[in-house]
Steps between C-alpha positions, in 0.01 A plus 500: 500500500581865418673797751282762384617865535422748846512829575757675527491460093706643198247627225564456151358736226229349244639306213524731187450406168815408378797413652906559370767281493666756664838448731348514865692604817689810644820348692814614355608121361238537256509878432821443384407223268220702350767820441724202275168397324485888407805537413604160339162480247528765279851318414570209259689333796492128599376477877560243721189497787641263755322426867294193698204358339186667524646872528384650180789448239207475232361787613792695478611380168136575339540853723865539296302445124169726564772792582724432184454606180409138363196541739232479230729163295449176643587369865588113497610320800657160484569284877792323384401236797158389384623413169689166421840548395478272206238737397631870618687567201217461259312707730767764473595504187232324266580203324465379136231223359713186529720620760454218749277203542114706499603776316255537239439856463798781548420721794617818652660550793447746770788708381331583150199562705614721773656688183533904567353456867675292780549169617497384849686211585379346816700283735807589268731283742313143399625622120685130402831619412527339173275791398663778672731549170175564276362728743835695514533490148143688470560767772838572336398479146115533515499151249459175492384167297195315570553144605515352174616779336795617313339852451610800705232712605529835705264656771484781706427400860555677812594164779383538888599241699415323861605258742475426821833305464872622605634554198808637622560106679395319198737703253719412732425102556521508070099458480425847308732616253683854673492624141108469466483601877672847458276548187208519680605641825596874324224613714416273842183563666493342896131470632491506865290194674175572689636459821729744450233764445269428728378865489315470152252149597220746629515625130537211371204353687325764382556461139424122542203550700331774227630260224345217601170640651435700130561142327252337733215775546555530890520810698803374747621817663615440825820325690584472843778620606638222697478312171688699338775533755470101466602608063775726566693301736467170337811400295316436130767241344280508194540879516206708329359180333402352786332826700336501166348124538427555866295831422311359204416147726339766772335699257305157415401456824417843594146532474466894687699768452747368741796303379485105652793286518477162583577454838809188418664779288468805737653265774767356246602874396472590896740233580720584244543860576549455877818278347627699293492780812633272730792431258836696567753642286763199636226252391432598132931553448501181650261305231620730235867366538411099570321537171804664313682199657251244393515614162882542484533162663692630777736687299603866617752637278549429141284631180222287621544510829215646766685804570464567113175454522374769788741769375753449766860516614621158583600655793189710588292119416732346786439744764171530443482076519675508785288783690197310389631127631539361174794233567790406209476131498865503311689632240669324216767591202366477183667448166324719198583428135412768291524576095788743603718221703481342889460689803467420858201686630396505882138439559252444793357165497219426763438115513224615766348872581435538864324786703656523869 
């Protein structure tokens, strides 16, 4: 069953020919990442594009290399998580015949390929850390040896980075090397999520809607308009991904030049929006700071602990607990043995977190 559109409706223009890759939306979040893609691509610069999954990062970065001046040299991406670790080195670097078991030919890695253009290293933050030393040594140096390999060999590669990791907490729980971190954070790019600019889904819907409807020869030109009150207000955890999936799933049912969702979805996204709505400011602090706990194990204070973590005063963390009815269970003294001698160090230990 399908919730086809009424009147009152939103019409879209016809599909044109061809369609950019171009950055869409007019909020201010995202105008201000598209005036660091102008001025950060014309520059040899590392970037570091860091935000939720599904808000664009590989847009951005392939945005960052059609503006430089390797624009017309090759673009290689690499998603360090789909690729074994066993096998992410020889995929980086190349690797000799008879460097490992199966190694019968030599092979070159996406470094010597990506050679005078850039590389984009996906999901940087899964990187194993027994190769974060090789990949410093290239962005220092621009050289390395192929697995294998006692030869040196140079390149010239411009490095753009994403995650949708903290880095800043993992450089700081020893799982990414601060050295390699700081080498490719010279010039950080934050994407805003799609809840957060709510304003650009109409064009967004748009560009999905003329996207898909041009890729399957229908004329879909119309949306209602309680529909797409229904878009906007829903919450998107898969950001712009998943508008994308639910657009392109309608356009496959739409069989007029009205947009049809399937009614379970509309309903599901309805539900979800009157939620989010109905959610207030106390509430989301609330869940934001039980999850800092979670993570922290209960810990406040200290390098790891959750006030770390949200950017907080221990103090400020307290008072806002305590204004939200999060109970201290207990606290407890805590000996800390470091590489520079033994220190008592007063943390907050929560054996159970309570809301009053």
């Amino acid at each position: 069953m399908v919730a086809t559109v009424q009147n009152p409706i939103v019409n879209f223009p016809a599909p044109e020919a061809r369609l950019s890759n171009a950055i869409i939306g007019e909020r201010r979040g995202l105008r201000n990442v598209c005036d660091a893609v102008r001025m950060v691509a014309p520059e040899d610069t590392a970037v570091l594009i860091s935000g939720e999954t599904g808000t664009g990062k590989e847009l951005i970065a392939q945005a960052i290399h059609e503006q430089s001046a390797r624009s017309r040299a090759p673009y290689i991406k690499v998603n360090c998580s789909a690729i074994p670790s066993g096998l992410l080195e020889s995929e980086l670097f190349g690797h000799e015949r008879g460097a490992f078991t199966g190694a019968f030919t030599q092979t070159t890695g996406r470094f010597q390929h990506a050679h005078t253009g850039t590389l984009f290293l996906d999901e940087i933050g899964d990187l194993p850390l027994e190769l974060q030393p090789k990949l410093l040594r290239v962005l220092q140096e621009q050289e390395f040896e192929r697995l294998g390999s006692n030869r040196t060999i140079r390149v010239d590669v411009r490095i753009v980075a994403a995650t949708n990791q903290n880095l800043h907490q993992m450089v700081r729980e020893r799982r990414f090397r601060a050295d390699l971190f700081y080498r490719l954070n010279v010039f950080p790019i934050a994407l805003p999520p799609l809840r957060e600019r709510r304003e650009d889904i109409p064009l967004l819907v748009q560009h999905f809607v003329r996207k898909f409807a041009l890729r399957m020869n229908k004329e879909v030109r119309h949306i209602s308009e309680d529909v797409m009150e229904a878009l906007r207000h829903y919450d998107w955890p898969g950001n712009i991904r998943e508008l994308q999936n639910v657009i392109e799933r309608a356009a496959i049912v739409s069989s007029g030049p009205n947009l049809e969702i399937r009614s379970g979805e509309l309903k599901r996204m309805v539900a979800g929006a009157t939620t989010a709505l109905t959610r207030t400011l106390d509430e989301v602090q609330r869940d934001h700071i039980l999850e800092a706990l979670r993570q922290s194990r209960g810990v406040v204070a200290g390098r790891n602990g959750a006030a770390v973590r949200l950017g907080l005063a221990r103090a400020t963390l307290e008072y806002r607990m305590r204004k939200l009815g999060i109970a201290r269970a207990r606290v407890v003294r805590v000996k800390s043995a470091c590489n520079y001698g033994v220190s008592d160090m007063e943390s907050e230990s929560f054996g159970k977190i309570t809301i009053t």
